[in-house]
N, C-alpha and C positions, 0 to 999 in steps of 0.2 A: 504493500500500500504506500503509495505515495503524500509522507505529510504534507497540512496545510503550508502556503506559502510564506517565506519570512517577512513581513512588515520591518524595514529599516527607520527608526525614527532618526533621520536627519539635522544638524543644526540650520539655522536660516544664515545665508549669507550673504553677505552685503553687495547690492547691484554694481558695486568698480569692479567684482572679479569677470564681469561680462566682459570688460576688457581687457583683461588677460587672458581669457579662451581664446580671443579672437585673434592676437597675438603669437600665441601659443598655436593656434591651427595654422598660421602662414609659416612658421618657424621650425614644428614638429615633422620628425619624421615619422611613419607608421610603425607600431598603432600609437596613438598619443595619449602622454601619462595622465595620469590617474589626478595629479594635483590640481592639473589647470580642468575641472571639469565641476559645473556645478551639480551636484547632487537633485535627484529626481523632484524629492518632499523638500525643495526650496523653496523660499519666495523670489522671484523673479523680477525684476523690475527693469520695467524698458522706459523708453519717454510714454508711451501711450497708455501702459496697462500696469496693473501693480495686479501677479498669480500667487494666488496663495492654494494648490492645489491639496488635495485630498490624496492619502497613500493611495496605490492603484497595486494591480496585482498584472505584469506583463509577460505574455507568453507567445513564445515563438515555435509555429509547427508549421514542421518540416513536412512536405508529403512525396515518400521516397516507393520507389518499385524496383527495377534492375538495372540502375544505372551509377555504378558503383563509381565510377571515375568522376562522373557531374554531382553525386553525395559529397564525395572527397572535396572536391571546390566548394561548394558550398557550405560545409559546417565546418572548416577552415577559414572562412571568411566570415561567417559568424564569429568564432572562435576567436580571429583579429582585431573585431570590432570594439570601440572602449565603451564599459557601462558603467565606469564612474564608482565602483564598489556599490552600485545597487542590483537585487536579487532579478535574478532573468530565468524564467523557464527555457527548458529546451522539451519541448515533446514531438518524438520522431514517430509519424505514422507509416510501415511500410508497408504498400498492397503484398497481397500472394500470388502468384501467377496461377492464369487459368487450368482447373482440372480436367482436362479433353484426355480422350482417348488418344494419346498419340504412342511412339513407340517409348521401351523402357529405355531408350537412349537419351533420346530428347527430355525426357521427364528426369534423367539423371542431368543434364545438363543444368535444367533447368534447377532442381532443385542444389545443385553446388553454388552457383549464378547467387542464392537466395541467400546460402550461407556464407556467403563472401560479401555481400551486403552487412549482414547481422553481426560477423566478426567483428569487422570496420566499424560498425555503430559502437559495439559493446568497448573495443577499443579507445574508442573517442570521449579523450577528458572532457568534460563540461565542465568548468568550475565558475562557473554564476549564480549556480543555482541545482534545481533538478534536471536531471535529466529522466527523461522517460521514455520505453519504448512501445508503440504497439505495433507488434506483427499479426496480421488478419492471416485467418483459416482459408479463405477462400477469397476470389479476387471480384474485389467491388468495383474496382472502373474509377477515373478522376473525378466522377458526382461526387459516387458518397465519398470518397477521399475528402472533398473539399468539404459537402454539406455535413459529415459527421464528425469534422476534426477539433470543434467548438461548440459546447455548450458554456455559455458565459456562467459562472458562479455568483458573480455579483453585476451591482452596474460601475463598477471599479473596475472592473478584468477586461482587457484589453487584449488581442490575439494579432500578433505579425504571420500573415499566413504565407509559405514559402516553398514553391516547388522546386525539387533537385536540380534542374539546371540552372537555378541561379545564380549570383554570386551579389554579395552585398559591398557597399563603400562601409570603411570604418569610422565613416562618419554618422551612417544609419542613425544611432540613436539615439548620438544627440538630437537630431533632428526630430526625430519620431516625442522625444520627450517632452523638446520644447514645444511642439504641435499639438500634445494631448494638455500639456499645462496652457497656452493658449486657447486653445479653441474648443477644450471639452470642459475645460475648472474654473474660466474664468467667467462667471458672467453676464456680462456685458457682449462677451465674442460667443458664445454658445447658439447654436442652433438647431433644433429637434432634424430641421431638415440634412444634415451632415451626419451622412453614415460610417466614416472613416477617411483612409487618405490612401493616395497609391506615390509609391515611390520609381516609380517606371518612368523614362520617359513618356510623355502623351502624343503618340501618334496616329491614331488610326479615330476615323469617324463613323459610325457604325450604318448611321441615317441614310440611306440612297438619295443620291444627289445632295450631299448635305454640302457647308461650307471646309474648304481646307482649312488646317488647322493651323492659325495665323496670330503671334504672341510678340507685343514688342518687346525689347530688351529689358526692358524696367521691371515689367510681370514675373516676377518669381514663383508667388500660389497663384491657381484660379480655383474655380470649383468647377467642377466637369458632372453628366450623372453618370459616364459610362465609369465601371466597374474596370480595373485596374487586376488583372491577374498574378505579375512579371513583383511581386511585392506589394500585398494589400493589405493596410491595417485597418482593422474593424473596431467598432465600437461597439458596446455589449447590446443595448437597446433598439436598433437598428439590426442587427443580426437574429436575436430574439422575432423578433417580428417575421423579418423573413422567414425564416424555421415553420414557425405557425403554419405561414401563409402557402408555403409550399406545401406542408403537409395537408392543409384544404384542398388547395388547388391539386395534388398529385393523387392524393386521394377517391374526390370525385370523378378524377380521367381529364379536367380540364386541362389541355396543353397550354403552351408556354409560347402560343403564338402573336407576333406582333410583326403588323406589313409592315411595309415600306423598309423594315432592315434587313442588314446582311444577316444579321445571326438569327433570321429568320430562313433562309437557307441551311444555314448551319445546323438547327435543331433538324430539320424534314430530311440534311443527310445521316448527322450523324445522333440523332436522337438524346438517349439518354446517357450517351458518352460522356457526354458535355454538360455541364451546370451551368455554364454563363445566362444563356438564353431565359432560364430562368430566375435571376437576379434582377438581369434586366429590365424582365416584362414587369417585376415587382416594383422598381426602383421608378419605373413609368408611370404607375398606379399610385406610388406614392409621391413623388414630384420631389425625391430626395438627390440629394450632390454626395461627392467625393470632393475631398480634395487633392488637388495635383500641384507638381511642381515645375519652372519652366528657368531650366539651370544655363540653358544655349549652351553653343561646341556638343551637341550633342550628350552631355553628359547628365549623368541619373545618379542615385544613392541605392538604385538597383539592377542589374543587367543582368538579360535573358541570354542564354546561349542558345537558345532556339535548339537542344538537341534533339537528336531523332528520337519519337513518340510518340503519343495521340496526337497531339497538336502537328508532327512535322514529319514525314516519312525520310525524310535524312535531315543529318546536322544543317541547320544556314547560319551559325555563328551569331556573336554577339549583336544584340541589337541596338547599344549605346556604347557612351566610355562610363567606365565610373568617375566619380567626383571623389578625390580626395585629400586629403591635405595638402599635399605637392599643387595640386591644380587651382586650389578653392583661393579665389579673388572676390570674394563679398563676404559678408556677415550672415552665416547660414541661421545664425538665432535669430535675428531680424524679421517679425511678421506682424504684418500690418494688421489694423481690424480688420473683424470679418466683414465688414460695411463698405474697408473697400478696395472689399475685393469683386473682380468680375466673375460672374456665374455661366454656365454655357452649357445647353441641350441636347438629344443624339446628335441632333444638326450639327452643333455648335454653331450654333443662333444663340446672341447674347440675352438672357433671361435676365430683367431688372424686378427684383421680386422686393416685396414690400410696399407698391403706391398705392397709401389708402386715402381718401380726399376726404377730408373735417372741416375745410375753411375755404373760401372762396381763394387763397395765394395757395394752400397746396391744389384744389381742382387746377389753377392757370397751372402749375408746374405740371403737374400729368395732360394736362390736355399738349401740351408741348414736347413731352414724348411719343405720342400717340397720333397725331397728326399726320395725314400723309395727303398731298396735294392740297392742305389747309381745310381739310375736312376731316371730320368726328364722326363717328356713328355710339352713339348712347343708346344702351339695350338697361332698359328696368326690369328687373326682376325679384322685385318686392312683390312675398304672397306666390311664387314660382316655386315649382320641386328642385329639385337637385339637380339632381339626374337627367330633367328635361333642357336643363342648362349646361352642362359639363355637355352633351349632347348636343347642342347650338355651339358651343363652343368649337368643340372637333368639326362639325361643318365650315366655322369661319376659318381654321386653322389648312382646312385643303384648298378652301377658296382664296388661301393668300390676303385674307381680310385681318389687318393685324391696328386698323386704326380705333377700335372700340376701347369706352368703358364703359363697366358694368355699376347700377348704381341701385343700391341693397338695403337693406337690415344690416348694423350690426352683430349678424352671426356666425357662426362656426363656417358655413360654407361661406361666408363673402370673405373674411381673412384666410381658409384655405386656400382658395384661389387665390390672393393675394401674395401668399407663400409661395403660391407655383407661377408666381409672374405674370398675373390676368392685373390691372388696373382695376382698381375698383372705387367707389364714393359710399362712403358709410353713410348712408340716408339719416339714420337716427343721429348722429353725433354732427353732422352737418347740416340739419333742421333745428338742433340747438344752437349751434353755433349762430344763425340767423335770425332766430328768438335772440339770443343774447345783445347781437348788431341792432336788435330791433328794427330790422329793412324794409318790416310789413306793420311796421307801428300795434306790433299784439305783443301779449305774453303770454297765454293762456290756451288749450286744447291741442293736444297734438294727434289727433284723428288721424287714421293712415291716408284719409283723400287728402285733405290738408297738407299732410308731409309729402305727399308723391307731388300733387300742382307747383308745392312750393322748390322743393329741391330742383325738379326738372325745368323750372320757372329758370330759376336762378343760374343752373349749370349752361344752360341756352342762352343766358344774359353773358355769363362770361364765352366763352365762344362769341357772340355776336362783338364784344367788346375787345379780344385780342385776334379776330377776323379772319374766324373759321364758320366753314359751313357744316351746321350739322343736321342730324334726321334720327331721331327717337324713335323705340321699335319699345314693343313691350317682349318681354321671353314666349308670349304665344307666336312666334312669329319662326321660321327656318328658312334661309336665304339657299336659292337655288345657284345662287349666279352671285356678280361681283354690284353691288350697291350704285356703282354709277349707270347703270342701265337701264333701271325704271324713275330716274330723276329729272323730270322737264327742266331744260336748261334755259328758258324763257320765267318760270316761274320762282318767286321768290318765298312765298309758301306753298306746300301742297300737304296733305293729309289723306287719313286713310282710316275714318273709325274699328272698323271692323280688325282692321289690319295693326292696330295702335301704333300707326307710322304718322310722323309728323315732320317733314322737312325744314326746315329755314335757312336760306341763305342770307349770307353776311354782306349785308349794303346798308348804306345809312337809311333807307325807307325799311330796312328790316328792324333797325337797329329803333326809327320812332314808333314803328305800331309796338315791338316787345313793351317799349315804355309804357303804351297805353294799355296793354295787356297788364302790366304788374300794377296800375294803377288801380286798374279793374278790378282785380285778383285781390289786392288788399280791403277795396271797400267793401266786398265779398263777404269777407274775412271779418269787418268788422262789426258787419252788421249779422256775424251769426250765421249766412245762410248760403255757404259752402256745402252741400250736402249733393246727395243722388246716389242709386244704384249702385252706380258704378266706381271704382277706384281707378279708370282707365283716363289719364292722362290726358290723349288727344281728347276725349269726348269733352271735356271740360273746357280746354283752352279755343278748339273750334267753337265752342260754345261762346265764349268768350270775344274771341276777333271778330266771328261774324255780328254782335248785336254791336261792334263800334263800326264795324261795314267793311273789315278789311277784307279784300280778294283772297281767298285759297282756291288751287285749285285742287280737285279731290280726283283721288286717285280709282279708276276704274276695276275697283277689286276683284272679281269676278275674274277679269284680262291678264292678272300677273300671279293671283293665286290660285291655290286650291286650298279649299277649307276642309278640315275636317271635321266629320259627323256621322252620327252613330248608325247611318244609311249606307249602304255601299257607293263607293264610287269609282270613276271610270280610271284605273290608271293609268290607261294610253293620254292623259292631262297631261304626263311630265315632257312625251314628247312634242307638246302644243306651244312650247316658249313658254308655259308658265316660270315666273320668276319667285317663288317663294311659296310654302305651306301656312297655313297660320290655321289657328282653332279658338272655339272662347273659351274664357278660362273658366268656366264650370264643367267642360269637356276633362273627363278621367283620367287618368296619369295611365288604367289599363289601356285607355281606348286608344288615346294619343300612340304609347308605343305600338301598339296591336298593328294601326296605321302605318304608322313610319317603315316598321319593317317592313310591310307588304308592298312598300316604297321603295323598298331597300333605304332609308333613310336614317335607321338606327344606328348605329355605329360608334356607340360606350357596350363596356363587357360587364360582365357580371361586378367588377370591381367599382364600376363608374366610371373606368375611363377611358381615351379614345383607343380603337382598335385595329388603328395605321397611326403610324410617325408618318407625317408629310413633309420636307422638306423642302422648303424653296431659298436658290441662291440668294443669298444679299446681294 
């Protein structure tokens, strides 16, 4: 039995010795001593952040088969690496080779092959800590190698997970230490979305047609979601999750498929050979990052030899240099917040995650990343499902529709999507925010028709004020086609009750009827008698413009959609040039999907979420 792991209580040391590592790594030959290395359980102090981390328990597993000479590199190169006198697991998983009926010659081969591995291991000092071996009965394949080499013990334990052809720089961990004292203890840098970090170079973009992967010199971290093999460290709670999720999903029979990638291929040839595919599809459902490193000269803190294997049917050699003291020209402890740092998708398509709009100067600021030919598209989905959103969503995402926000409730799903880089307007906390300005001379009721007129009142004022064109849709709405093709380009309003579309373009004659609109809107307001049926935006503000006389032109719904309703309908409509679906919203979240699929229009999976990566160049 293997005892529990040693807890080193550490002294705290003073932030000048940061400058002496740093000294010490330009000057040190390998491996480098023990003195200049600041201990795990320090306080850390940079200019940005003062880490006071929690002891953590680290382990490093090795997953070995018959490749005795790429073992030897590699737990030599572990073995080289400085830990500073703190406690390091080493747990060595080695598969068993296949039991087939072959001849007893081959089967003697095979099993001397096995023992010449196992000598070698048993051989090998480990003095950091434990070492440990498992050798399996029978041979599981690089899955369960990988999926059963960690079960976290705490959410302290942390696992460097390490396939035999690799080889590590001796700088490894430091780096890995100062990265979990950063960005998992401190926080202010901490983020649920951050699953671990890969120490590989980042080359490869999984996403078809996605963008090349392009990093200026300055960028050291980014966050990436693709999953890093070549040298992965996990974090317990993100791992956890995955395990579950895989045992659901593997369970039931549901595959691990996801269009539009390459390792989407990968899974249909080599099936359950391989694990990636299924990290992936999970990492997608959950909108979570890695972190990477971008060291240039090609160099990594981990390199693959690519030898022959599952992965390579012969050797093709290293796939970086390693970084190491001789080479290292920067401050490898140096890491900036996580805030800013850039984030990036299977595309690598830059994901800016976090814009929630409270205030009329944050809406201007997102409206200004989101703008594209100085047009907006605002979708409300207050009183909307979920599902029926994340679902609109993955539609605007293949239609290359990327200039939307979404404008909500503060709830769970509107900062979820926020997290996974959707823009969004907190209705409730931005309908305060305008009580508080008092812009509508009220202080009193905040009725959900009240707050939907007022917010979507007001985010159209600013657009009309920094001179964008926008057009309001409620979430009953699924766009067939690209938004600029049912927009009369003669008209300066148009509307669509049914459709909860509302246009405005941005002209000074647009800009004086909104005035008389909000003037309208607040006497409304003051007099009590905001009310009707409906919570539906356009229906109010039409209401509205036409009793001051302004022109709209209304849009011929019948001509661009197809509605949904509990009667059957014809679906040779899609190929008629209809431009969009829409349904009212007392229509069923069964009947809505029942529809779409028989549309083929559905396209979120059981998890909620989209079920192609679509990729389009920047």
């Amino acid at each position: 039995m293997v005892g529990p792991p040693r807890k080193l209580l550490l002294p705290v040391i003073l932030t000048s010795i940061g400058a002496v590592i740093l000294l010490s790594l330009h000057q040190s030959t390998l491996p480098i001593p023990n003195p200049d290395f600041i201990p795990i359980n320090s306080s850390i102090k940079t200019t940005n952040h003062q880490f006071t981390p929690q002891d953590f328990t680290f382990l490093i597993k090795v997953l070995a088969f018959n490749r005795l000479d790429s073992l030897s590199r590699c737990l030599k190169s572990l073995s080289a690496a400085n830990y500073g006198g703190d406690t390091v697991h080493l747990h060595i998983h080695v598969d068993h080779f296949a039991l087939t009926n072959e001849s007893l010659n081959v089967i003697d081969n095979k099993l001397e092959e096995s023992r010449k591995v196992l000598n070698f291991i048993d051989g090998f000092d480990w003095k950091f800590g434990n070492k440990v071996v498992h050798y399996r009965t029978n041979n599981v394949g690089l899955q369960a190698q990988w999926l059963e080499a960690w079960w976290p013990s705490s959410d302290h334990e942390f696992a460097f997970i390490v396939e035999d052809d690799l080889e590590v720089s001796p700088l490894f961990y430091i780096f890995v230490r100062g990265l979990i004292v950063n960005y998992y203890y401190n926080a202010s840098n901490f983020s649920p979305s951050v699953y671990g970090a890969s120490l590989q170079r980042p080359r490869f973009v999984p996403g078809k047609h996605g963008n090349k992967i392009h990093l200026d010199s300055e960028t050291r971290l980014f966050l990436y979601q693709l999953v890093g093999t070549w040298g992965q460290i996990l974090f317990p709670k993100p791992w956890k999750e995955f395990r579950l999720w895989y045992d659901l999903h593997k369970s039931k029979g549901i595959k691990p498929f996801l269009d539009g990638m390459v390792t989407n291929g990968w899974y249909k040839r080599m099936g359950e050979r391989i694990w990636t595919p299924w990290f992936i599809k999970f990492i997608y459902s959950r909108g979570y990052f890695n972190i990477y490193t971008n060291f240039q000269h090609e160099r990594a803190l981990s390199v693959s030899h690519r030898d022959a294997g599952v992965n390579y049917g012969k050797t093709a050699g290293p796939d970086s240099q390693l970084l190491d003291g001789s080479s290292l020209d920067f401050n490898l402890l140096e890491m900036q917040p996580l805030s800013n740092l850039k984030w990036y998708d299977y595309c690598f398509r830059e994901v800016l995650s976090g814009r929630v709009g409270r205030t009329l100067d944050e809406v201007g600021s997102i409206l200004r990343t989101v703008q594209k030919d100085r047009s907006v598209l605002l979708v409300t989905i207050l009183g909307g499902s979920g599902t029926i959103t994340r679902n609109m969503l993955c539609h605007l995402e293949r239609l290359s529709i990327r200039n939307y926000i979404l404008i909500g409730p503060g709830s769970d799903l509107l900062f979820d999507l926020a997290r996974r880089g959707h823009p969004v307007i907190d209705a409730d906390q931005f309908f305060n925010y305008l009580r508080a300005q008092r812009v509508m001379g009220f202080q009193h009721s905040s009725a959900e028709l009240m707050k939907n007129v007022l917010v979507n009142a007001y985010v159209i004022k600013k657009c009309l004020e920094d001179g964008y064109d926008s057009l309001t849709v409620d979430a009953n709405v699924l766009f067939l086609s690209k938004v600029q093709e049912f927009i009369n380009p003669s008209s300066d309003l148009c509307a669509g009750k049914s459709l909860g579309f509302f246009f405005v373009r941005s002209s000074s004659s647009a800009q004086e009827i909104w005035a008389g609109l909000l003037k309208k809107v607040a006497a409304t307001i003051g007099k009590g008698s905001l009310q009707g049926e409906s919570t539906n935006f356009v229906y109010f503000v039409v209401k509205f413009l036409e009793q001051n006389g302004a022109g709209i032109l209304r849009v011929d719904e019948a001509s661009i959609g197809i509605q949904i309703r509990a009667d059957a309908f014809n679906k040779s409509s899609l190929e008629a040039g209809k431009k969009m679906v829409y349904w009212s919203t007392d229509t069923s979240l069964d009947l809505i999907q029942r529809r779409l699929q028989e549309l083929s229009l559905w396209v979120v999976d059981g998890d909620s979420s989209c079920t192609a990566v679509v990729c389009h160049e920047s």
